[in-house]
C-alpha positions in Angstrom: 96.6 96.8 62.8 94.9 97.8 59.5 92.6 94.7 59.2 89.0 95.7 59.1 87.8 92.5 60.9 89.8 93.7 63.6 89.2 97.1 63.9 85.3 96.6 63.8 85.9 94.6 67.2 85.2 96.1 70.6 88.2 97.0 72.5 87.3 94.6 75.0 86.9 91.7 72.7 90.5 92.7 71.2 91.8 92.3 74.4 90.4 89.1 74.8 92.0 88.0 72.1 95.1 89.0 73.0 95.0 87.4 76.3 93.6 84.1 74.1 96.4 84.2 71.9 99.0 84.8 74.8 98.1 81.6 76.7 98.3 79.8 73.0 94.3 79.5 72.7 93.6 80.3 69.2 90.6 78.7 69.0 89.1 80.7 71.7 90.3 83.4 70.3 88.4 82.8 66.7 85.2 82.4 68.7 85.5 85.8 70.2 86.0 87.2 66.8 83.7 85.7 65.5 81.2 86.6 68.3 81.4 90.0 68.5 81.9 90.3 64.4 78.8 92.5 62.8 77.4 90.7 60.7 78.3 89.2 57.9 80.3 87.2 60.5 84.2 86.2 59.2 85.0 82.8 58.2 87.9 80.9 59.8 90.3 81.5 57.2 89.4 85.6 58.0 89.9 84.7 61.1 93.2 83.3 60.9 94.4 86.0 58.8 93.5 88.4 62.1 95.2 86.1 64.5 98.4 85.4 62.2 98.8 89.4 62.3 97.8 89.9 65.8 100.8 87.2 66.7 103.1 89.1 64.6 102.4 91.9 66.5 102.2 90.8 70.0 105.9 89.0 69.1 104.9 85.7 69.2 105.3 84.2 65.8 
């Protein structure tokens, strides 16, 4: 995934995500993107984008 929010997240906190967004807990999932985010830190709508996209590619839109 090309997204810069993304790829400025730890590898561990991507797979967080993942495992947030595969039990259908998006909001968890923004938090952790949103906690390990350098600063500036995204807004929700950013952070949407990033889930949307991660989703796609995990096959679950």
């Amino acid at each position: 995934m090309d997204d810069p929010i993304w790829q400025a997240l730890p590898a561990e906190t991507r797979r967080t995500v993942d495992e947030h967004l595969t039990a259908s807990r998006n909001v968890h999932a923004i938090k952790a993107i949103r906690d390990a985010s350098p600063e500036p830190v995204p807004g929700i709508p950013a952070c949407m984008d990033v889930i949307t996209d991660r989703l796609a590619e995990l096959g679950l839109l």
